[in-house]
C-alpha positions as MATLAB code, in Angstrom:
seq = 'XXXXXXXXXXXXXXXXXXXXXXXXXXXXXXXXXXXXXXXXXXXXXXXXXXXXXXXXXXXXXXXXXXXXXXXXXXXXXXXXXXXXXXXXXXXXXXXXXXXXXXXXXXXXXXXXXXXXXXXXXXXXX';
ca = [
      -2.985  -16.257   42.493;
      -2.213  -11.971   42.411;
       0.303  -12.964   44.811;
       2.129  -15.822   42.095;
       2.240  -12.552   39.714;
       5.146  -10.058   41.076;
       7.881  -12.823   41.859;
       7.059  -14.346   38.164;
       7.818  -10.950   36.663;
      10.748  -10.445   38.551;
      11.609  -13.915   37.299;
      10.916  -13.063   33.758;
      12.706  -10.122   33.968;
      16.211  -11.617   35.101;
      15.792  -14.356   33.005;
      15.503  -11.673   30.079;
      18.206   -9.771   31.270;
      20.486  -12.819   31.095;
      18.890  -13.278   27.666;
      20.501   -9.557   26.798;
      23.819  -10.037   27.412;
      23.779  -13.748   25.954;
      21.788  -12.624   22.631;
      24.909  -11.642   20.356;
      26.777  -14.544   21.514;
      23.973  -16.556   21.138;
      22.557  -14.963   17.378;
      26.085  -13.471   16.335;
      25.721  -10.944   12.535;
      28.219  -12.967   11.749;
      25.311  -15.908   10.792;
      23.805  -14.039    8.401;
      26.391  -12.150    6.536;
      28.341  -14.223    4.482;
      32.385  -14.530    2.912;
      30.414  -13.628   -0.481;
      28.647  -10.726    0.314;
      31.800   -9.216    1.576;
      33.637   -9.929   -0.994;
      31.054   -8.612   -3.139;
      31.058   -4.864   -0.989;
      34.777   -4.953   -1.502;
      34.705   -5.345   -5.040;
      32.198   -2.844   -5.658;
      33.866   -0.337   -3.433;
      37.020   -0.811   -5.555;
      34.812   -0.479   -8.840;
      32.824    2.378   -8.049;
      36.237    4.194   -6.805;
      37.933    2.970  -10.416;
      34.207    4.374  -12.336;
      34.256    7.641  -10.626;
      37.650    8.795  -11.450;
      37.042    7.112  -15.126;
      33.753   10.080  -15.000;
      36.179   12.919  -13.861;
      38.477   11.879  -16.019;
      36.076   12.047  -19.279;
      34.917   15.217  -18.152;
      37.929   16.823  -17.488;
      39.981   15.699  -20.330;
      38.335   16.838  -23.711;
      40.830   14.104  -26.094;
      40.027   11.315  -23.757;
      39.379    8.109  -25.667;
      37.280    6.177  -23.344;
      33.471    5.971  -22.707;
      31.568    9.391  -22.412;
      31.347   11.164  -19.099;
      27.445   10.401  -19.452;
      27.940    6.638  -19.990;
      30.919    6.597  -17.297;
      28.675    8.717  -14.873;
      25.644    6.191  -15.132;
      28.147    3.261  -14.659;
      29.558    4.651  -11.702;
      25.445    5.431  -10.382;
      24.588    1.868  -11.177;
      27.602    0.866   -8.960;
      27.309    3.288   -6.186;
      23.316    2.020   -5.936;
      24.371   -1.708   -5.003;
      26.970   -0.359   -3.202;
      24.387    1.450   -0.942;
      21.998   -1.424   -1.065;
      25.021   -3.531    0.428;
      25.856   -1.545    3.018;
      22.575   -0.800    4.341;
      22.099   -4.718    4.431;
      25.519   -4.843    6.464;
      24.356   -2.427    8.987;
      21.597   -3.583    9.476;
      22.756   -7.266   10.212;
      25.749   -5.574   12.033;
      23.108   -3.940   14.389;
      20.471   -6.136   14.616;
      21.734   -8.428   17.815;
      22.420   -4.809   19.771;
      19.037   -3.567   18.707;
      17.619   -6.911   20.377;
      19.588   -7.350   23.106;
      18.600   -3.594   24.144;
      15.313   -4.159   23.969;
      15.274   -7.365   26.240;
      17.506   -5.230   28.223;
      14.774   -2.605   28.792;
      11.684   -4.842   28.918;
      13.361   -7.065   31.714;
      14.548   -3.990   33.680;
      10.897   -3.315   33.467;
       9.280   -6.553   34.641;
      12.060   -6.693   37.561;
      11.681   -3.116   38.670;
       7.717   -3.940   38.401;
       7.372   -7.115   40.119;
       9.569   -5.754   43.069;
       7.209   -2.931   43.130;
       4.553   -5.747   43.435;
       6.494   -8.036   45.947;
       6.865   -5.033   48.119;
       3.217   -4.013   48.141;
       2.407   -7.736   48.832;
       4.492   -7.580   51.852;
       3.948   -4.346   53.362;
      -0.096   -4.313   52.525;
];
C-alpha cells in the first residue's frame, strides 16, 4: 500500500498542475463582475472627478454661488468611499483566478517533486 502512495502524488500533482493553467479559463473574473458594476465605477469615477473640482472651486472662489466647500467636500468623500469600495471589489475578482491558479501551481509542484522523491526511494531501497 506505501508503495500505491508516491505515483498517486505525482498523479495528483500533474493533474493539479493542469488544473493551474486551465483555472482562469475555466472560472474567468469575468463571471462575477458584471456590465452594471462597471458602469457603476465609471460613473462614479466621472462624479467624484466633477465633486472634487466643484470643492476646489468653492474654496478657491470666495463669490461662488454653489454648495459650500464643506457640503461639496463631504459629497465628493461620500463618492470617493464607493469608489474605493468598487475598486477593491474589482481587484479582487480581477485577481482571484491568478491567486488560485498559483496556489494549485505550487501545491502540485509539491506533490510531483514529492512523490518522485518517493518513487525513487521505492526503487533504489
Amino acid at each position: 500500500m506505501k508503495s500505491l502512495l508516491p505515483p498517486i502524488a505525482v498523479g495528483l500533482g500533474v493533474i493539479l498542475l493542469l488544473a493551474s493553467f486551465l483555472w482562469s479559463t475555466i472560472f474567468p473574473a469575468t463571471a462575477t463582475w458584471t456590465e452594471e458594476k462597471n458602469a457603476r465605477m465609471v460613473e462614479l469615477q466621472n462624479n467624484a472627478h466633477k465633486l472634487l473640482y466643484l470643492a476646489e472651486s468653492a474654496r478657491s472662489k470666495p463669490k461662488y454661488d454653489g454648495p459650500t466647500p464643506e457640503e461639496a467636500r463631504a459629497k465628493f468623500d461620500e463618492a470617493k468611499a464607493e469608489l474605493d469600495t468598487l475598486k477593491a471589489e474589482f481587484e479582487s475578482i480581477r485577481d482571484r483566478p491568478n491567486t488560485v491558479a498559483t496556489y494549485l501551481k505550487w501545491i502540485g509542484s509539491g506533490a510531483v517533486l514529492l512523490g518522485a522523491i518517493g518513487v525513487m526511494a521505492a526503487r533504489g531501497g
